[in-house]
C-alpha positions as CSV (number, residue, x, y, z in Angstrom):
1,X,-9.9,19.8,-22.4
2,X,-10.0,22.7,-19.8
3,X,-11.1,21.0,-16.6
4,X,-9.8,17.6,-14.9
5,X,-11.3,16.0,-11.4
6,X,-8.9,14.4,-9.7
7,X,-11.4,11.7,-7.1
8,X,-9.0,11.1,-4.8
9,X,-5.9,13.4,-2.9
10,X,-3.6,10.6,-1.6
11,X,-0.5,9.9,-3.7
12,X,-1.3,9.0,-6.6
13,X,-3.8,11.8,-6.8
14,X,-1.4,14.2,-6.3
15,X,0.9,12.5,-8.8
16,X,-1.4,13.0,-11.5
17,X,-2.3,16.4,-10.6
18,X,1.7,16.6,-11.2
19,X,1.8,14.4,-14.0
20,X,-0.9,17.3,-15.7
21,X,1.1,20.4,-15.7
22,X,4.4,18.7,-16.1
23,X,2.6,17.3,-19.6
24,X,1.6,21.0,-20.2
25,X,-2.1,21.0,-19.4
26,X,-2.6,24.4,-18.4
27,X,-6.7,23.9,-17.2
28,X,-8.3,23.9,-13.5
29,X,-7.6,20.9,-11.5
30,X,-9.6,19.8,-9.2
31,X,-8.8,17.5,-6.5
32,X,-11.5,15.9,-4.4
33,X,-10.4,13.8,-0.9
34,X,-12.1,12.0,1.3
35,X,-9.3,12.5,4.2
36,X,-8.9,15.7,5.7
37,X,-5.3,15.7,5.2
38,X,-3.2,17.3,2.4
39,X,-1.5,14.0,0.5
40,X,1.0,12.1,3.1
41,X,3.6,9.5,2.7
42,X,1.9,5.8,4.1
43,X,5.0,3.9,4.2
44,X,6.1,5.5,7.2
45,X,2.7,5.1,9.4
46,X,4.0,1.1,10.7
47,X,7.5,1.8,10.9
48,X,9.2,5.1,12.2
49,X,5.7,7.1,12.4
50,X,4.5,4.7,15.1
51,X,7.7,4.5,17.1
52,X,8.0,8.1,17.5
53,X,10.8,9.0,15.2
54,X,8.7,11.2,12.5
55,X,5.9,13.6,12.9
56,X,2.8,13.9,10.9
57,X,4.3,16.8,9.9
58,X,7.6,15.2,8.6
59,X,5.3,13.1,6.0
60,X,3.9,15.7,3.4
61,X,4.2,15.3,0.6
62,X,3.3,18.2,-1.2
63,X,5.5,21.5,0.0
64,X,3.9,24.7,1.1
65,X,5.9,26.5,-2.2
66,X,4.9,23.9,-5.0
67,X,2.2,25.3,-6.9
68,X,-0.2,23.1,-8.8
69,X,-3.1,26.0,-9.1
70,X,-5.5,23.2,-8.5
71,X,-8.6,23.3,-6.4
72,X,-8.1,20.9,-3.3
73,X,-11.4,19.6,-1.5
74,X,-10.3,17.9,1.5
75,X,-12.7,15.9,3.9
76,X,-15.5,15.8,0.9
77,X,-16.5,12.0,-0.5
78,X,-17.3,10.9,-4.2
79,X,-21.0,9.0,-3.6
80,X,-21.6,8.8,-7.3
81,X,-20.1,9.1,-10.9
82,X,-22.0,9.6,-14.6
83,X,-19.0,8.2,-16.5
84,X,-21.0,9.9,-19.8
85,X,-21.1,13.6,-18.5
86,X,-17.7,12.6,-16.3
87,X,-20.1,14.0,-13.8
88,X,-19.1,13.5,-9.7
89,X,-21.5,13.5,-6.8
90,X,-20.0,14.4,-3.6
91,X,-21.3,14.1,-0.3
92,X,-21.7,18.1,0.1
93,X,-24.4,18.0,-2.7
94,X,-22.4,19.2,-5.1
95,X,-21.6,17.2,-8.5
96,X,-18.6,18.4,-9.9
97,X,-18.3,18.0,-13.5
98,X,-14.9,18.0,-15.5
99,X,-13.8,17.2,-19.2
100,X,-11.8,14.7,-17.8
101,X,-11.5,12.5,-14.4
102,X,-8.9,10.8,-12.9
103,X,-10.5,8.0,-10.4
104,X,-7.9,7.8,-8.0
105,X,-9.4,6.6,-4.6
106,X,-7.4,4.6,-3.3
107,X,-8.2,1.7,-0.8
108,X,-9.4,1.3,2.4
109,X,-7.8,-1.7,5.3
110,X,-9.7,-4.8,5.0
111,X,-11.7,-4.9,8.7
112,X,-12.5,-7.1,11.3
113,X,-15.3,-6.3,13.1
114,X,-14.7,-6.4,17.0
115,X,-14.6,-3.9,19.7
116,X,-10.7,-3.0,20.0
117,X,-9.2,-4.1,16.9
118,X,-7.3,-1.7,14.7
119,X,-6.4,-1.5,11.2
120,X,-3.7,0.6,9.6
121,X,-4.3,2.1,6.7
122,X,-4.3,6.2,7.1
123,X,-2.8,9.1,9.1
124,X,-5.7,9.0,11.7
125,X,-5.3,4.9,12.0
126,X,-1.8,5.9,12.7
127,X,-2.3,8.2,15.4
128,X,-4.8,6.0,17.2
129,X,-2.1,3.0,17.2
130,X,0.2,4.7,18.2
131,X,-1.3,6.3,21.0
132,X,-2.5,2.5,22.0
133,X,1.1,1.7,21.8
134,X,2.3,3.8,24.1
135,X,1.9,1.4,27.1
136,X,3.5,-1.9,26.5
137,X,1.5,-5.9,27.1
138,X,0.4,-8.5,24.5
139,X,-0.2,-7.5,20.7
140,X,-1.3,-9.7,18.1
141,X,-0.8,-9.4,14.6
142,X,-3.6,-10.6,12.1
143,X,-1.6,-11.0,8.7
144,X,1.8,-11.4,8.3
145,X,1.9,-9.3,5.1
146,X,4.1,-6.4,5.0
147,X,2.3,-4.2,6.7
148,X,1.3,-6.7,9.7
149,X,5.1,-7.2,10.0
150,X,6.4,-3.6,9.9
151,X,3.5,-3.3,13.0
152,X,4.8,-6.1,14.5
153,X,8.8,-4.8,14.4
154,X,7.6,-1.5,15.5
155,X,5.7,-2.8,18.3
156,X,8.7,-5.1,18.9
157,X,10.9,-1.9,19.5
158,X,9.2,0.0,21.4
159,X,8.6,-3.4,24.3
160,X,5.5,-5.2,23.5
161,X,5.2,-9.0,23.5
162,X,4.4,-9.9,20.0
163,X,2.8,-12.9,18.2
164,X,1.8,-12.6,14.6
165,X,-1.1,-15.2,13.3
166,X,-1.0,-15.9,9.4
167,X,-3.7,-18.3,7.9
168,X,-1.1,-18.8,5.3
169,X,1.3,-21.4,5.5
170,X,4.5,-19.7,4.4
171,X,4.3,-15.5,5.0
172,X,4.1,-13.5,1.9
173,X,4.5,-16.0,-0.3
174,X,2.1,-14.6,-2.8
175,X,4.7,-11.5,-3.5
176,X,8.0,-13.7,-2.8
177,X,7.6,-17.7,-3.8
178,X,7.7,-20.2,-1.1
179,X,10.9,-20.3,-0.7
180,X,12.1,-16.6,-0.6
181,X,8.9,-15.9,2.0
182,X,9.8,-18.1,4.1
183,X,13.7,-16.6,4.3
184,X,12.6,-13.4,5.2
185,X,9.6,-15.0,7.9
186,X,12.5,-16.2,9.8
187,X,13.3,-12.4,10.9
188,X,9.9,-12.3,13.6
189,X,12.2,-15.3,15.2
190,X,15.1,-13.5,14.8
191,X,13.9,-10.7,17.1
192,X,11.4,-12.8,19.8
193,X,8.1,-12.6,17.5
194,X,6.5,-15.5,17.7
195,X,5.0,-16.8,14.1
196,X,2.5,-19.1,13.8
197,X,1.7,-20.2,10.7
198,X,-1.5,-21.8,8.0
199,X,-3.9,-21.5,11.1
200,X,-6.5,-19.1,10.7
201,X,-8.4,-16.7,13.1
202,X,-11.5,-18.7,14.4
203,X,-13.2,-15.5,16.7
204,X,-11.7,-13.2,19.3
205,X,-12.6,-12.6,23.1
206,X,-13.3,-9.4,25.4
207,X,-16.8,-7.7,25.9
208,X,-14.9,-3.8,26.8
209,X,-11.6,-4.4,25.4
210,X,-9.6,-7.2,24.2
211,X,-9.0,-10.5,26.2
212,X,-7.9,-13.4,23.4
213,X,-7.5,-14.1,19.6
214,X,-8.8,-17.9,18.9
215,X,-7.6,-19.6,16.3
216,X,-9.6,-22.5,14.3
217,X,-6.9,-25.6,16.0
218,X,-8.2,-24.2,19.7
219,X,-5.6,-22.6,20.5
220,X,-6.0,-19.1,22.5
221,X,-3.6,-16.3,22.7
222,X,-4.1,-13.7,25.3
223,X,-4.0,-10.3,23.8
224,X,-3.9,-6.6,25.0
225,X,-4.3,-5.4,21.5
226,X,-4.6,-6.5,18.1
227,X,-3.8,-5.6,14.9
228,X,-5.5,-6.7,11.6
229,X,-3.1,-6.6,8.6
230,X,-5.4,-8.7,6.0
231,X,-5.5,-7.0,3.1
232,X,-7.0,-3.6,1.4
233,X,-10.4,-2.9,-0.3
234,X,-10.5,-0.5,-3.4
235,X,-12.6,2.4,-2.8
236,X,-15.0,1.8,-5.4
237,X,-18.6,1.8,-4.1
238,X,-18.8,5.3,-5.3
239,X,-19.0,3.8,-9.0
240,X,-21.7,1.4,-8.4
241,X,-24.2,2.9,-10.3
242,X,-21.3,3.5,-13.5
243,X,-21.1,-0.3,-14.1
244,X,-18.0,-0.3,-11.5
245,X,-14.3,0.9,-12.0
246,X,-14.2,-1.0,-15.6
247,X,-17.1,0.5,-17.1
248,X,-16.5,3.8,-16.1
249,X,-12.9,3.6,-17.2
250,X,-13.8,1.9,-20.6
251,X,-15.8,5.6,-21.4
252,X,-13.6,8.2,-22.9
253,X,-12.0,10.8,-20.8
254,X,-12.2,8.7,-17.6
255,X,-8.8,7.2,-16.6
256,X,-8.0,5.6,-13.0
257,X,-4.7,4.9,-10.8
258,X,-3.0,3.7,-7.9
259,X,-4.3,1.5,-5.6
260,X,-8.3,1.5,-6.6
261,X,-7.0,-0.7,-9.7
262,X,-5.8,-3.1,-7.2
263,X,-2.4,-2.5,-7.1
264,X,-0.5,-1.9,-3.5
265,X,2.7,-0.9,-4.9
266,X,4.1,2.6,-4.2
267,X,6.0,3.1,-7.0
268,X,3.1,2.5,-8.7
269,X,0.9,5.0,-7.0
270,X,3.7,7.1,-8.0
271,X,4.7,6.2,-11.6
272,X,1.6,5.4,-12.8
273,X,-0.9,8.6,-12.7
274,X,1.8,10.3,-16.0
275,X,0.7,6.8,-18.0
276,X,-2.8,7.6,-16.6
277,X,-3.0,11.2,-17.5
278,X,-0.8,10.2,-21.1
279,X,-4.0,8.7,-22.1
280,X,-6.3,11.1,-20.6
281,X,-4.7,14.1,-22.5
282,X,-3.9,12.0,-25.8
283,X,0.2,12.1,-25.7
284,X,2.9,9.2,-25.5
285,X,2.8,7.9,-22.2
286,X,6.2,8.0,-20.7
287,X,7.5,3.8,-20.6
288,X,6.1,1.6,-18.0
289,X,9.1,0.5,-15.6
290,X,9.2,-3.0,-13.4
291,X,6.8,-2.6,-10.0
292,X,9.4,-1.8,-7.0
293,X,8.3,-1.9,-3.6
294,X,10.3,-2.4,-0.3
295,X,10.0,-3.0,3.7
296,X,12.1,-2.0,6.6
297,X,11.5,-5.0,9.3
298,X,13.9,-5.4,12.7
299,X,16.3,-3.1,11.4
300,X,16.3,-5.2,7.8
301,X,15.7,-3.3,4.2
302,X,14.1,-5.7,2.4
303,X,13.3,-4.9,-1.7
304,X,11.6,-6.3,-4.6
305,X,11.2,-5.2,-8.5
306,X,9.8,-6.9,-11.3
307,X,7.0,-9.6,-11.6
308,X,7.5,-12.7,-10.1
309,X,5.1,-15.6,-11.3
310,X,4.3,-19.1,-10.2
311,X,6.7,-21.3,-11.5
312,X,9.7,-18.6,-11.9
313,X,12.9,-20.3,-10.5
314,X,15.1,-18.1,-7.9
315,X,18.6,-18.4,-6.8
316,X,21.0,-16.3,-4.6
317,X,23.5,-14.6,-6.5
318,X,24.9,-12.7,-3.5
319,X,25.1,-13.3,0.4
320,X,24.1,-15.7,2.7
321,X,20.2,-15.6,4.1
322,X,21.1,-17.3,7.0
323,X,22.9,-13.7,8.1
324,X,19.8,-12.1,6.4
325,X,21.8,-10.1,3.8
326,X,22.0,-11.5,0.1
327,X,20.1,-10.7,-3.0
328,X,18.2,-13.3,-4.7
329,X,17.2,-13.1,-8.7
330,X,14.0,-14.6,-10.2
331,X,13.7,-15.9,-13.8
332,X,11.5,-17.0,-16.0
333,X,12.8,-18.4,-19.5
334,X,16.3,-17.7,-18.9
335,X,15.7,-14.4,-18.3
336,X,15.7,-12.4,-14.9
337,X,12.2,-11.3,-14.2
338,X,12.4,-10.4,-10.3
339,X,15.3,-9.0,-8.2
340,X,15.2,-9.6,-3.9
341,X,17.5,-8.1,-1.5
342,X,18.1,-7.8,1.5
343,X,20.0,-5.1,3.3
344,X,22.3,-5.0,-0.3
345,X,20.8,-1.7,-1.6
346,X,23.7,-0.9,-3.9
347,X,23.7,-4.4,-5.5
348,X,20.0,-4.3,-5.8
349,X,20.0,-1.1,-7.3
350,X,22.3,-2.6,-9.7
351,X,20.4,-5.6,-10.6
352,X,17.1,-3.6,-10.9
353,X,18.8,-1.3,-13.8
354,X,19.4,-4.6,-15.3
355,X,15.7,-5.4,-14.3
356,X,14.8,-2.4,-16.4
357,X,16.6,-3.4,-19.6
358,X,14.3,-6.6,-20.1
359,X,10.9,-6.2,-21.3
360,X,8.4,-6.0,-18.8
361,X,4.7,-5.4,-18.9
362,X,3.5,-2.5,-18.5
């Protein structure tokens, strides 16, 4: 193999092109991204990036001195893919064709469609928000996901009147249980945010700028600006004509990672890409380690690892969540399968070496 295209230049992208000279591939790399930006760190874009406490420059994440001798393409788009030639179209006209690909492009924020509403998904989401933020009135939250609630604290901070909507009837119960979401809901209260919970959107109001979110029960909130937390979409329209993201993965010498397989973990996007390229190259992948993921809300660190799954019983080992710090263990067959904390890093950290020792899949 003596040339790999990397489709996609966000972190996982950049952790493969890693992942390739650190398991001694010694070919041209080429890395094709559809943002003009050099790869970036996303987890600080709700939290400290829209307050003002970082720069864009502050989230690199590849220094000026490492040196990866690849071939970056910023601001050029993957419109097609020939899975049997490993063959990729770009928008320039160019196809670009490699002995291997990594398909690594990410997701995009799921929208919704209305003058004034913004989504948060990228650097240049980022900067828009946060330039909309600068004045202070009425936000709404769509989604009380992490993401809608790291917008929400931020906006919290910095003065705005918040409300966060959530069609859901418990908040991120899908990555937490019932019972655990619900715990760590209670900090929007904690801090002013109104919640309001398992009523959807119904339609929103304003002809030139925002007036009112509606919900489906009547009500009407008034709203200077709104924010739509509801989900991601994998960027995979490109691969359309391959069969889609399984069929051009199931051809040899095509391999993909980070969020585009539908995973929204960072430690994925950044653990993943050397199991990824493993394959790719033929070597022993390095082991597969439990997902970890975390949240900073209201001042709160909030972590998970492992896989939680319906029916998995939890119990607090540590802490009280009425002070919101404890740590809370999931299990499943006797065995500990998911570790929560909140603000107790070093005991997590603890519990998730323990994590680490069970088998987990991959």
């Amino acid at each position: 193999m003596e040339k790999v295209a990397i489709v996609g230049a966000s972190l996982a992208g950049l952790a493969a092109a890693r992942a390739l000279r650190r398991q001694s591939f010694t070919g041209e790399i080429v890395v094709v991204g559809a943002e003009p930006h050099r790869p970036y760190d996303r987890p600080p874009l709700s939290k400290d990036f829209l307050t003002g406490a970082v720069t864009a420059a502050a989230l690199a994440l590849s220094p000026d001195d490492e040196d990866l001798g690849a071939d970056w393409r910023l601001g050029v788009t993957a419109t097609g893919f020939d899975p049997h030639t490993r063959s990729v179209r770009l928008d320039t006209g160019e196809v670009l064709r490699a002995d291997g690909v990594v398909i690594a492009t990410g997701a995009r924020a799921r929208p919704i469609e209305h003058l004034g509403v913004h989504t948060l998904r990228t650097l240049d989401d980022a900067i828009v928000l946060r330039e909309a933020l600068r004045q202070t009135g009425r936000l709404v939250v769509i989604g009380a996901g992490f993401i809608g609630a790291e917008v929400a604290s931020s906006a919290r901070r910095l003065g705005w009147d918040v409300t966060v909507v959530e069609s859901l009837p418990t908040p991120l119960s899908g990555q937490l249980g019932t019972e655990m979401g619900e715990i760590v809901s209670r900090l929007h209260g904690d801090h002013g945010v109104r919640l309001l919970t398992g009523v959807p959107v119904s339609g929103l109001t304003g002809t030139d700028r925002i007036e009112a979110v509606e919900l489906v029960d009547g009500a009407r909130i008034p709203a200077d600006l709104v924010v739509a937390g509801i989900g991601a979409i994998p960027n995979e329209e490109w691969l359309a004509a391959a069969g889609g993201l399984a069929a051009a993965t199931s051809v040899p010498g095509v391999v993909a990672t980070g969020d585009v397989t539908g995973s929204q973990h960072w430690t994925f996007a950044v653990e993943h890409p050397a199991i990824a390229v493993a394959a790719l190259l033929g070597v022993d992948p390095p082991a597969a380690r439990a997902p970890y993921f975390w949240s900073d809300q209201y001042g709160v660190m909030i972590q998970f690892a492992g896989h939680r799954q319906p029916g998995d019983t939890v119990r607090i080992v540590e802490g009280d969540p009425e002070q919101r710090r404890f740590l809370a263990v999931y299990e499943r067959d006797g065995q500990p399968s998911a570790v929560l904390g909140l603000n107790q890093p070093k005991l997590f950290t603890r519990w998730r070496r323990q994590l680490r020792s069970v088998p987990q899949e991959a």
